[in-house]
C-alpha positions in Angstrom: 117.0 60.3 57.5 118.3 63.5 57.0 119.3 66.8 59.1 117.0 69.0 60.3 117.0 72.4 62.6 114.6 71.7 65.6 115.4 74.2 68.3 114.8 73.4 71.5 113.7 76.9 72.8 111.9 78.6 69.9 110.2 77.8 66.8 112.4 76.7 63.5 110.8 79.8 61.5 112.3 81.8 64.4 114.9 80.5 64.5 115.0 81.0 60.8 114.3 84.2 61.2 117.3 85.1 63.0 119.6 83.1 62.3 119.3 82.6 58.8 118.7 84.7 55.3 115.9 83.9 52.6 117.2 82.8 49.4 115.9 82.0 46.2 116.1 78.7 45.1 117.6 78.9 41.6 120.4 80.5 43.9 121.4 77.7 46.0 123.3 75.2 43.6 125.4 78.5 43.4 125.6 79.3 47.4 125.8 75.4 48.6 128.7 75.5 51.3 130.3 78.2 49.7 131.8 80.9 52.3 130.6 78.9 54.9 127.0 79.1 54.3 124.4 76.1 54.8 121.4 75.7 52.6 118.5 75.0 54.6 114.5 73.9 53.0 112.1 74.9 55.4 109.0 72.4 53.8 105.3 73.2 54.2 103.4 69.9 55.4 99.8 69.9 56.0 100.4 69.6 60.2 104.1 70.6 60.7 107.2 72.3 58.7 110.6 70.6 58.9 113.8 73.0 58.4 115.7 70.6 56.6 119.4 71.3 56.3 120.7 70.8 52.6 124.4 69.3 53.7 125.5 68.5 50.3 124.6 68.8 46.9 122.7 65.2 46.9 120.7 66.8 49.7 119.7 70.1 48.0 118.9 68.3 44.6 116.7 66.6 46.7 114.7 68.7 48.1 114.6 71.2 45.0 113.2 68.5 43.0 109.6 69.3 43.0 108.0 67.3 39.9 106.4 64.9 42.3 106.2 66.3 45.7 104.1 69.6 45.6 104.2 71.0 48.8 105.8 74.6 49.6 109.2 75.3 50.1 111.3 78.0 51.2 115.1 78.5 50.6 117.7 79.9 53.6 121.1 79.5 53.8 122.7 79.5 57.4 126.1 80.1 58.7 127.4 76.8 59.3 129.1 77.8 62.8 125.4 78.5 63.9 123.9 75.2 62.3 126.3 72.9 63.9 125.4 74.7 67.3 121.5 74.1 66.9 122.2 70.0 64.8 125.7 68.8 66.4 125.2 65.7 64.9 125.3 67.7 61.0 128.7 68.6 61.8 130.5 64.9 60.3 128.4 65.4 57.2 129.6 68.9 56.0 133.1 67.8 56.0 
């Protein structure tokens, strides 16, 4: 099981919203980690979303990788001081 941003006063597309910036995904091989930012895949199911943070390049490939799974995505990337503050238990992983 992986990461994921689960608020605990607001929505995660809020907290998207202001915490985080859209990015494209063709951009995040490029932005993973780098400057201190943390990609983030906000997935589309039919009864829920899950804001799944991308904590290393296994993780991002991962949930790029659309071939088989169809349902939408949406790419942000995160400061990771403001991650860890919302998923504590991320922090050991993006060592």
């Amino acid at each position: 099981m992986g990461y994921y941003i689960s608020p605990k006063d607001m929505r995660k597309e809020e907290w998207l919203s202001e915490n985080a910036k859209p990015v494209y995904s063709r951009d995040i091989a490029e932005l993973n980690r780098k400057d201190g930012w943390i990609p983030i895949c906000l997935v589309k199911n039919p009864s829920f979303s899950a804001a799944a943070i991308a904590y290393d390049e296994q993780e991002s490939a991962r949930f790029a990788e659309n071939s088989t799974d169809q349902r939408p995505r949406k790419w942000y990337v995160a400061r990771r001081e403001d991650v860890i503050k919302v998923c504590p238990e991320v922090e050991s992983a993006l060592a």
